[in-house]
C-alpha positions in Angstrom: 137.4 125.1 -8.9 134.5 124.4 -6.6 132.1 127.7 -6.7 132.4 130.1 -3.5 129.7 128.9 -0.5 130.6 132.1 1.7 132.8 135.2 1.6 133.7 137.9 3.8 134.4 141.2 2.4 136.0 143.5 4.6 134.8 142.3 8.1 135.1 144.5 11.1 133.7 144.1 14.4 133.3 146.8 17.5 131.7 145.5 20.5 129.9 148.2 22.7 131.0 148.6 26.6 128.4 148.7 28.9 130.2 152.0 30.6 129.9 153.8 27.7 133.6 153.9 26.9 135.0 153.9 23.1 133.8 150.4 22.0 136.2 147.6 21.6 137.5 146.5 18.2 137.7 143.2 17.8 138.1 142.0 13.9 139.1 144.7 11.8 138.8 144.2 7.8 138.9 140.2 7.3 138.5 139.3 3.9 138.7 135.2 2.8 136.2 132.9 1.1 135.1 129.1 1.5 134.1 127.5 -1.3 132.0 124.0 -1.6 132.7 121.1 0.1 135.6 123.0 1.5 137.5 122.5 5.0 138.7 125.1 6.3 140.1 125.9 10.2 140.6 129.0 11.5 143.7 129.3 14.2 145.4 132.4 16.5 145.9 133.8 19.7 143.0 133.5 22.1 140.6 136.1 21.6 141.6 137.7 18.4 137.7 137.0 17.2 137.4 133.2 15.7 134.2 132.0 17.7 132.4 135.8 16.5 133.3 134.9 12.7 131.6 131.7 12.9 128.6 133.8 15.0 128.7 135.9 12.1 128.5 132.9 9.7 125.7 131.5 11.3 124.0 134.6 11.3 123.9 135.2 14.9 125.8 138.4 15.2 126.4 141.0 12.4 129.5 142.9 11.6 130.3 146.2 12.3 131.3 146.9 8.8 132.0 144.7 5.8 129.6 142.1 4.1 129.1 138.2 4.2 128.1 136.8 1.0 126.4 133.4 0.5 125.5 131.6 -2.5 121.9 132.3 -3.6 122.7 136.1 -1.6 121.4 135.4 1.5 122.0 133.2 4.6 118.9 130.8 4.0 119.0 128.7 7.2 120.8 125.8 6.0 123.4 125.8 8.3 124.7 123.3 11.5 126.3 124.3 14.5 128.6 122.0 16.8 129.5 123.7 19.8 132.5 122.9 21.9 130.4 121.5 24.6 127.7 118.6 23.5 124.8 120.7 24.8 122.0 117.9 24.1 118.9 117.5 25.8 119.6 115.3 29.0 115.7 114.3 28.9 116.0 113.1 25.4 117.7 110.2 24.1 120.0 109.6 21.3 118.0 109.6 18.4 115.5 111.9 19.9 118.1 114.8 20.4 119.1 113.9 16.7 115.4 113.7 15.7 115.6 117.5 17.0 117.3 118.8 14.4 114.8 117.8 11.9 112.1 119.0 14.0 113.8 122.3 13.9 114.5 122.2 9.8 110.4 121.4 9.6 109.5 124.2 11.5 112.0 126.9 9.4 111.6 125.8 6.0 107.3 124.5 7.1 108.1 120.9 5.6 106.4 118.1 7.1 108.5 115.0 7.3 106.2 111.7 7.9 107.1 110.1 11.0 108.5 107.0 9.4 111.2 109.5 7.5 112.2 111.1 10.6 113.4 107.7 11.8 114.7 106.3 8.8 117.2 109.4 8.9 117.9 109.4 12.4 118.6 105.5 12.0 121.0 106.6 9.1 122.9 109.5 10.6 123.4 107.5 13.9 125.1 105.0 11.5 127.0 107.6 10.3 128.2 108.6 13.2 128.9 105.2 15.2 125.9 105.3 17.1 123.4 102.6 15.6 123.4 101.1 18.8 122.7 103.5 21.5 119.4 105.2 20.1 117.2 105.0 22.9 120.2 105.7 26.0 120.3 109.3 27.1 122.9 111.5 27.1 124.3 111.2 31.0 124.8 107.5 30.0 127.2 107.7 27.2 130.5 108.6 26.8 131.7 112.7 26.2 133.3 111.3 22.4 129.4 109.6 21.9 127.4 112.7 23.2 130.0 115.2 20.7 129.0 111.8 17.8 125.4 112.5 18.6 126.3 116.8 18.5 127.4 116.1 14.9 124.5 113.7 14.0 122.0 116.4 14.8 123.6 119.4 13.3 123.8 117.2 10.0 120.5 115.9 10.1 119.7 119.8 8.6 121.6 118.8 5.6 123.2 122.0 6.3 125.3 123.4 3.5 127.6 124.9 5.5 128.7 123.1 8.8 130.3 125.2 11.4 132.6 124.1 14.4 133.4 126.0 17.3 136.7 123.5 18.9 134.0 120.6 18.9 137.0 118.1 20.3 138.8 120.7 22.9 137.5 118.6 26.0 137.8 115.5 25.1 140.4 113.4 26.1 143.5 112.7 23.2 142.8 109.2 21.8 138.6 109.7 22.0 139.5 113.6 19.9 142.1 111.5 17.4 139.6 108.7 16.8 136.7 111.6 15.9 138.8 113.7 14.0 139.5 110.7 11.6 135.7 110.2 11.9 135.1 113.6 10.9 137.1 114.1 7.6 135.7 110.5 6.8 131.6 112.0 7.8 133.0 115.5 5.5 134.2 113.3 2.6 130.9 111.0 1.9 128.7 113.5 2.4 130.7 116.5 0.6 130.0 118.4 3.6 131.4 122.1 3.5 132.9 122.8 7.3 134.6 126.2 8.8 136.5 125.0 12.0 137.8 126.8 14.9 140.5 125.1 17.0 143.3 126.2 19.1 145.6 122.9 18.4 147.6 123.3 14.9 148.2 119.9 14.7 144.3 119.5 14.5 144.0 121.9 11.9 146.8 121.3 9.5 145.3 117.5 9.8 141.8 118.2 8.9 141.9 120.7 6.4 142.5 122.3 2.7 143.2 125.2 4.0 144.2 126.9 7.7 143.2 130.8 8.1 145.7 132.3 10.8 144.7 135.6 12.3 146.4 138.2 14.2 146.1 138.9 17.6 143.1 141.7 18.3 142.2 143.8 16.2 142.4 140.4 14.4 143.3 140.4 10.3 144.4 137.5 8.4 148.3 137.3 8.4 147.8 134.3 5.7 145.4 131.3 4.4 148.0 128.1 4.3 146.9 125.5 1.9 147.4 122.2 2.9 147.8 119.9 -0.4 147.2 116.4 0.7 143.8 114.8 -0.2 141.2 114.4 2.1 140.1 111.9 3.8 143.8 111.4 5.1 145.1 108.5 7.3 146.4 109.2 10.7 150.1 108.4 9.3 150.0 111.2 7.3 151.0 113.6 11.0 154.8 111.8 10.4 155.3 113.0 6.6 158.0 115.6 6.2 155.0 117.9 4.3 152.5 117.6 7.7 155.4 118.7 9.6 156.9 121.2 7.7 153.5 122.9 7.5 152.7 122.5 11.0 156.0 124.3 11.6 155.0 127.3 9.3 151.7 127.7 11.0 153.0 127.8 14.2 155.5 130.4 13.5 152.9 132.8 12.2 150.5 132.2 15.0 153.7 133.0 17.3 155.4 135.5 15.5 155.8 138.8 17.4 153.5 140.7 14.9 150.6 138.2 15.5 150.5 139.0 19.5 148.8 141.3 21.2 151.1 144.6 22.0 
């Protein structure tokens, strides 16, 4: 069994009002942990707290109560972050928006990369990704699938350990999110990427990953973690076997079950 990357121990997060009434209790006592190389997604009712455990992973918000735990015992910067919206710099092209994310690795960890390896891993992660061809267009002149391609190509030129997804695929339109889902798992299999993915869409989840977290409504807790047993990278095919379906099925029946909803 692959060692454990990140654990949260008894997680619980209040969020103060600005009125000064009793503070809001959004996660109350979530416990799970993601080991190497891992994918894991992380479904349930709209705001039952999935976007603040990723903040938390990423170390931009800390809980109320509880721990995280990473390996080494400490949150040591290695970590990506796709957001659902492409948010790249609309004054920099392709490979320079990827070329960012070096730049931003340099400056935390105070390497210095020579010029010529900057490009020779911006050349390579725009391979990766699909791209080798549109390097020096800017973002306004590609597609919303190519600017979410370029998204992922700068959060992994970090070679984070831990790659976290906030519904990277949400707005795009069905066949551009199929095609990068398959593009995905294929990116998170070569490069034994470890990735902790929220989405809304079940069918996305049970598709991408080893295991599916399903939270309650808020105060969210984890009503259960679902494996899903079919190896990774799978083929698009595999979203007609009786196993996808029958899973699929389970998950949505705990994300809709009375005692996952809000009262």
């Amino acid at each position: 069994m692959s060692e454990t990357l990140l654990a949260f121990e008894m997680v619980r997060k209040e969020f103060t009002r600005p009125n000064g009434d009793a503070p809001i209790l959004a996660i109350e006592n979530v416990s799970f942990e993601l080991r190497a190389k891992e994918f894991v997604s992380v479904v349930g009712p709209s705001g039952c707290g999935k976007t603040t455990l990723l903040r938390m992973a990423a170390g931009m918000t800390k809980p109320t109560a509880g721990s995280l735990h990473f390996a080494g015992g400490a949150h040591d910067g290695t970590t990506g972050f796709v957001f659902q919206h492409a948010s790249l710099f609309p004054w920099r092209t392709v490979s320079e928006n990827v070329a960012y994310g070096l730049e931003l690795a340099r400056n935390r960890r105070r390497t210095h990369l020579a010029h010529a390896e900057v490009q020779r891993r911006v050349g390579d992660l725009l391979e990766l990704v699909g791209l080798a061809d549109f390097g020096r267009f800017y973002p306004p002149e590609i597609s919303g699938g190519m600017q979410q391609r370029c998204n992922l190509a700068r959060a992994l030129a970090i070679q984070p350990d831990l790659l976290l997804m906030d519904e990277p695929f949400s707005a795009l339109d069905a066949q551009t999110r199929e095609e990068l889902q398959l593009e995905l798992m294929r990116i998170a299999s070569e490069l034994g990427t470890t990735i902790l993915f929220i989405t809304h869409d079940i069918r996305e989840a049970t598709f991408l990953s080893d295991r599916v977290i399903v939270l309650s409504a808020r105060p969210s807790h984890v009503l259960e973690i679902v494996d899903v047993p079919a190896p990774r990278p799978r083929a698009f095919e595999y979203q007609v076997s009786t196993e996808f379906n029958a899973i699929m099925r389970h998950l949505f029946e705990l994300v809709h079950e009375p005692t996952a909803q809000a009262v």
